[in-house]
C-alpha positions in Angstrom: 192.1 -75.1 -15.0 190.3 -71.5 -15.7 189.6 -69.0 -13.0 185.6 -69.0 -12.1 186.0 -65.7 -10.5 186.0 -63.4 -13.7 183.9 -62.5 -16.1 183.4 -64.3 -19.7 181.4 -63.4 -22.6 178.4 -65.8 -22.9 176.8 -65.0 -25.7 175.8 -62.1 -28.0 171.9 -60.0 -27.3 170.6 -61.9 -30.6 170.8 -65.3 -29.4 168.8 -64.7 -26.6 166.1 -62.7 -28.9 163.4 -64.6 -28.6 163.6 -68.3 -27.0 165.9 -69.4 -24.0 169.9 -70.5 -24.4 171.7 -73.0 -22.8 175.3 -73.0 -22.5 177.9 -74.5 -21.2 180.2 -71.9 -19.5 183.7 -72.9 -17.0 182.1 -76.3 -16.7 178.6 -74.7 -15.5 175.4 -75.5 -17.5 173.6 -72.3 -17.7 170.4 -70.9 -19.2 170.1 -67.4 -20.7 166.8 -65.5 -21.3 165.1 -62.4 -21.1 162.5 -61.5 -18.8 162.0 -58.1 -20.0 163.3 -56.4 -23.3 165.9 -54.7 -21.3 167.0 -57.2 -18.5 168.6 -60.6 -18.9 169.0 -63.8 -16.6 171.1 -66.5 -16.4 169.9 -69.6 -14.2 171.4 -73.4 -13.5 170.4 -75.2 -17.0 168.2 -77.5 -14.6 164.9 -78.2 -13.8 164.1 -78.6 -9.8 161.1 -80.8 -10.7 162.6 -83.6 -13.4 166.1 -82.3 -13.9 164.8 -81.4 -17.6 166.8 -78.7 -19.1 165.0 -75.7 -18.4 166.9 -74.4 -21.9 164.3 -76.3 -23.6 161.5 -74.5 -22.5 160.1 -70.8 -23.1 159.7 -67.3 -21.7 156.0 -66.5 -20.8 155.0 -63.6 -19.2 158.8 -62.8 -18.0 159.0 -66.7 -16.4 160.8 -69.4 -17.7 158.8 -72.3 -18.4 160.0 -75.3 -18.4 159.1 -77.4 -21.7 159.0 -80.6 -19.7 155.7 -80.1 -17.5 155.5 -76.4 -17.6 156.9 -75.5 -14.3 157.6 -71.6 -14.1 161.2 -70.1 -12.8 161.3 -66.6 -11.7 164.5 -64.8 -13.0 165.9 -65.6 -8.9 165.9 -69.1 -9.5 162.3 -69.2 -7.2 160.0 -71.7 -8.7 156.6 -69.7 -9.0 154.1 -72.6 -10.6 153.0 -75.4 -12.2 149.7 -76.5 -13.8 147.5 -78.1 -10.6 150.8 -78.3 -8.5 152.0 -76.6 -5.5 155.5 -75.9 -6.4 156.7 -72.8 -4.2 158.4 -75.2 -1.9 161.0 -76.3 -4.6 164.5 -75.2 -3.7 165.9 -72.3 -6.1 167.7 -72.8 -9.0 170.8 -71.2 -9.3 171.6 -68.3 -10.1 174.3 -66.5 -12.0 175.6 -62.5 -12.2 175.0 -61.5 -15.6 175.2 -58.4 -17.5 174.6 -56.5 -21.2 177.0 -54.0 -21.9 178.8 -53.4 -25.1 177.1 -55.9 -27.1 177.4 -59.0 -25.3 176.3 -61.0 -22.6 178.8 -61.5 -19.6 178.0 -64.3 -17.0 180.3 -64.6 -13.7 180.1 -68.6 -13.6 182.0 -68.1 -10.0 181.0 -66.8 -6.6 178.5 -64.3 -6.8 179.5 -62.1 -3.8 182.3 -61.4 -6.3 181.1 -60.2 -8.9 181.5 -56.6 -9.5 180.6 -55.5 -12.8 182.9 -52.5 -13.1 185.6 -54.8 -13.4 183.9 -55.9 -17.1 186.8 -55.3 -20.0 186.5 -52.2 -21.1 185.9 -51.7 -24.7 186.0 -48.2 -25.6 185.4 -48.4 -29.6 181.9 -49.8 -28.4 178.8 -47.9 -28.5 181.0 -45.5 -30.4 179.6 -43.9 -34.0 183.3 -43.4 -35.3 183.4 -47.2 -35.5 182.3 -50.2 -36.3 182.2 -53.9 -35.5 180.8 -56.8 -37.4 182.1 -60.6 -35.5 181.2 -64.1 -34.9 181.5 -67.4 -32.5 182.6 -70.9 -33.2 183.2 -73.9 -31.1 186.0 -75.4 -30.7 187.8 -78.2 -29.4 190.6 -77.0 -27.3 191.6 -76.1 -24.1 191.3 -72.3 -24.4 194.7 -71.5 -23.1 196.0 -73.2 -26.8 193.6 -70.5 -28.1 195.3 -67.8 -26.4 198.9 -68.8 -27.1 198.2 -68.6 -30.6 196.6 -65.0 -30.2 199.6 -64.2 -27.9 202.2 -65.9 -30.9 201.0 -64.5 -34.0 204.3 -66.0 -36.3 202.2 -68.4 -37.3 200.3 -66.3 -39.3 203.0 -67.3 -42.4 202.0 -71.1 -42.1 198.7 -70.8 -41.1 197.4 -67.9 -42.9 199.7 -67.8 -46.1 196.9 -66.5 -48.5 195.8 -63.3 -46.5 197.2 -62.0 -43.8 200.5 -64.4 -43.4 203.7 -63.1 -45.2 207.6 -64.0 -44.1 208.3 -61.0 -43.0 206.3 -61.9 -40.0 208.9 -64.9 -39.5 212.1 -62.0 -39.6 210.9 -59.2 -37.5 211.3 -60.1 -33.8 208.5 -59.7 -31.5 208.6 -57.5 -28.2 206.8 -59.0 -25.0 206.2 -57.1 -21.5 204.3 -57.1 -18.3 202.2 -54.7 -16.9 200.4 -55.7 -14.0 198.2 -58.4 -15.3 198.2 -57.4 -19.0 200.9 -59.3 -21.7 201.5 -57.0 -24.5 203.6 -58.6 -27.2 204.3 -55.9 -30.3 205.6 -56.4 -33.9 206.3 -53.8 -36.2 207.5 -54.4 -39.6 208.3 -51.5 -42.1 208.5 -50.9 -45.9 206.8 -54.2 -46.7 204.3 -55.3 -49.2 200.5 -55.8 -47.4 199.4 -59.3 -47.6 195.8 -59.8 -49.4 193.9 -58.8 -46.6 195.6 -55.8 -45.7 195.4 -54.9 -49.9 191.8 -55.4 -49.5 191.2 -52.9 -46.6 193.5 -50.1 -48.1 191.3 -50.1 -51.1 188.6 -50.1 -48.6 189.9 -47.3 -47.3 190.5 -45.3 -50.5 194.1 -45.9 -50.1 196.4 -47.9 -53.1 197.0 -51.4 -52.9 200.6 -51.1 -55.0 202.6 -49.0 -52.5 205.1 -50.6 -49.7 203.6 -50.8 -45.9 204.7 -50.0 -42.0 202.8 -52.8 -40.7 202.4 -53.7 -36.8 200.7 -55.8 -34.4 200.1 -55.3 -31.0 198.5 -58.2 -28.8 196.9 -57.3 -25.3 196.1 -60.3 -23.2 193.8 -59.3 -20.4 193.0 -62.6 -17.6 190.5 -64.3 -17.6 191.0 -64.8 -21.6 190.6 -61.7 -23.5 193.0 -61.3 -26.4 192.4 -57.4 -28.1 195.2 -57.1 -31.4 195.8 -53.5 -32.6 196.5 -54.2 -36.3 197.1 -52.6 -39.2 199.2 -50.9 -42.3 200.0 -47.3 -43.4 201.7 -46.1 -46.4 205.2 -46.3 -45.8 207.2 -42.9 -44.3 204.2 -41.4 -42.7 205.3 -43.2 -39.3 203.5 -46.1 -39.5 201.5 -47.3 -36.2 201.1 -43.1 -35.6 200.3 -41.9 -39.5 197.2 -40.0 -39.7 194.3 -41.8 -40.5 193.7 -41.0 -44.2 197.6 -43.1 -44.6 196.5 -46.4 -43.0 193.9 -48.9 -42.7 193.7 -50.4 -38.8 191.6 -52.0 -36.9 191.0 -54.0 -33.2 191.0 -57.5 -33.2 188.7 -58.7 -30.9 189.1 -62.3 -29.2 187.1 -63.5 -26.3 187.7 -66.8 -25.5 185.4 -68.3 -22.7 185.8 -71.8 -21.7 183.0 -74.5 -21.7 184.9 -77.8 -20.6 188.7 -78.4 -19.8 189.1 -78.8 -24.0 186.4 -76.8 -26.0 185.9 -73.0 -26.0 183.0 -71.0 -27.3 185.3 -68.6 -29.3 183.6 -65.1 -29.8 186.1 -63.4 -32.9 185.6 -59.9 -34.4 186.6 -56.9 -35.9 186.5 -53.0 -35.2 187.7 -50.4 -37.1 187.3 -46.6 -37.2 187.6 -46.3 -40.7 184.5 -45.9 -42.9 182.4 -46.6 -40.0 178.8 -46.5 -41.3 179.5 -48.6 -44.4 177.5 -51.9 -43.4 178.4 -53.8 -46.9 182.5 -53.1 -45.5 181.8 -54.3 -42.1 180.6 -57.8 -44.1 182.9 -58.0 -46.4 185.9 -57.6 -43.6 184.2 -59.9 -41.2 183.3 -62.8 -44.3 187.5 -62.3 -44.7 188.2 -62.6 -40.9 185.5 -65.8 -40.7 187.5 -67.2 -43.0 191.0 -66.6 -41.3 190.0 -67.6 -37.8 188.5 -71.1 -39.7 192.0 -71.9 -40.3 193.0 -72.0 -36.9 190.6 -74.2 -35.8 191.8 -77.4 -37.4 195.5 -76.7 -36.1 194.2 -76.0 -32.8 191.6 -78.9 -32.7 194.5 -81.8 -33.9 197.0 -80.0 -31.2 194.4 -80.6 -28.5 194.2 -84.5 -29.6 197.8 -84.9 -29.6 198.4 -83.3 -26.3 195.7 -85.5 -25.0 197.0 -88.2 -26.5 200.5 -87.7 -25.4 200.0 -86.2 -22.1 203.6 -86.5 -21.1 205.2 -85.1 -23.1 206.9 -81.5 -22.5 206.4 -78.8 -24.7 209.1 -76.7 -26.0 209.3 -73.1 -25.4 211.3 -70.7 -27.3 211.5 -66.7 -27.8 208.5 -66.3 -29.7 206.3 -68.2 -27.0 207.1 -65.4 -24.5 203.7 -64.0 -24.5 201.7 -67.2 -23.7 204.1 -68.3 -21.3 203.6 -64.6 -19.6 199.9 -65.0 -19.9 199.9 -68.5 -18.1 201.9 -67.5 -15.9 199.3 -64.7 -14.6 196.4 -67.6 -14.9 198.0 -69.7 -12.7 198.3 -67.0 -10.0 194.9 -66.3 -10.6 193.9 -69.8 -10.0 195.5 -70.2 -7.1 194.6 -67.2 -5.2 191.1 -68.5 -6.2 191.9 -72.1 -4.6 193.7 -70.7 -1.3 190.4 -70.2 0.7 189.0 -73.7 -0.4 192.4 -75.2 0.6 192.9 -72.9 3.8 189.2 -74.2 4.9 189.8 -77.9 4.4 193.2 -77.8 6.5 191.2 -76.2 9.0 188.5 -78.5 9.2 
């Protein structure tokens, strides 16, 4: 139930440093190396000669080698050699669009002649000196549309998240939810509050007091196939809040990339940018320590909710106001997803 056809984030540049990945991407196993400093490649996780993953082996001399028997794979999939065998008969491996920008690794697990990688999410705050980004990934096991519904519905954040960036205030201030084209944007603002412990912590980041009341908002852009980017943030109250100058608030991006691996477990890539105090590494691990420890919390909820819709498989789910932007982002998933099946369908009637 995800669209093929899109582009996901893989992994990040370090993990592919200096020894093969393999990963599990939209169903696909997958294999991720370099076979230059600057290029990357992203082949079928399967050996032509055993069926040994080929994840397991090593890069030599821009090849992968398999660790099995040693079998060398060109970055085309082409199988190139193997100690006192002739191998160059061996069908290719597959293999997969891929591309580096913006500090992580896209794959299109879909069909190739697709992929266009100017349609990559844009990220404008990357590669830019007047900010900063510090992140991570976790695994977890959900169906990754769970994980964007709870992006999409941040209300939760009181129950959830009730020692740093939950408050009720959250609970009281209705939420805003529109379409434009295939982006959900559902908005909050919430003014002359107190900032919840996280938001304390980056105003005195920021050089700004912790004691004062707050204009606080958030702003969640979903973007198909499963991109979730949160403008967030407080100012000192009466200098007009989401639009005060930037030496009256502390904001930042949330950034969510949520790239399916089966129907029920995501690799979940979760960070932070912010243009203030850009070139202060010790900030950038201090806020993303805080977030790490914030996006933990989500994992259990969403990890027992999997097991009970599983379980329960029958049972309807209840939709009410606050669900708007989830429903609104399904609902563009599942056009997606069917535009995706129509040829498939269109050639088997034919047939």
């Amino acid at each position: 139930m995800y669209p093929k056809n899109a582009w996901y984030v893989a992994c990040t540049p370090d993990e592919i440093a200096d020894k093969p990945l393999g990963r599990t991407i939209c169903g696909e196993k997958i294999v991720f190396y370099r076979p230059a400093p600057d290029q990357v490649a992203a082949l079928d996780d399967f050996c032509p000669h055993r069926g040994a993953p080929l994840s397991l082996g090593s890069v030599c001399e821009g090849q992968l080698q398999c660790g099995y028997h040693g079998l060398r794979v060109e970055c085309t999939g082409k199988s190139v050699s193997m100690p006192g065998q002739r191998v160059q008969g061996f069908p290719k491996a597959r293999s997969f669009p891929v591309v580096e920008r913006y500090g992580f690794i896209w794959v299109w697990p879909g069909d190739a002649a697709q992929a266009d990688p100017a349609t990559i999410h844009h990220l404008p705050w990357a590669n830019n000196p007047e900010w900063a980004y510090g992140g991570g990934l976790y695994h977890i096991a959900c169906d990754y549309r769970l994980m964007i519904d709870n992006l999409m519905d941040l209300t939760h954040e009181t129950y959830v998240h009730s020692t740093s960036i939950g408050q009720k205030e959250i609970d009281e201030v209705p939420c805003k939810t529109r379409v434009e084209g295939d982006e959900v944007i559902t908005s909050r603002f919430m003014e002359g509050i107190e900032a919840p412990p996280f938001w304390k912590m980056a105003l005195r980041m920021n050089g700004l007091p912790d004691d004062q009341v707050v204009d606080r908002w958030q702003i969640c852009h979903f973007a198909p196939p499963s991109h979730v980017l949160i403008e967030v943030g407080v100012a000192l109250a009466g200098n007009g809040g989401y639009d005060a100058p930037a030496d009256k608030k502390a904001s930042s991006i949330v950034v969510d990339f949520i790239t399916p691996e089966t129907e029920t477990s995501i690799h979940y890539f979760w960070g932070m940018a912010r243009n203030f105090k850009p070139q202060d590494p010790s900030l950038t691990t201090q806020i993303r320590d805080g977030q790490g420890k914030i996006f933990a919390e989500d994992q259990q909820m969403l990890e027992l909710q999997q097991e009970n819709l599983t379980r329960y498989p029958d049972r309807k789910l209840l939709m009410l106001n606050i669900d708007a932007g989830g429903v609104q982002s399904r609902k563009i998933l599942d056009r997606l997803l069917a535009a995706e099946r129509a040829p498939a369908a269109a050639q088997a009637v034919s047939a």
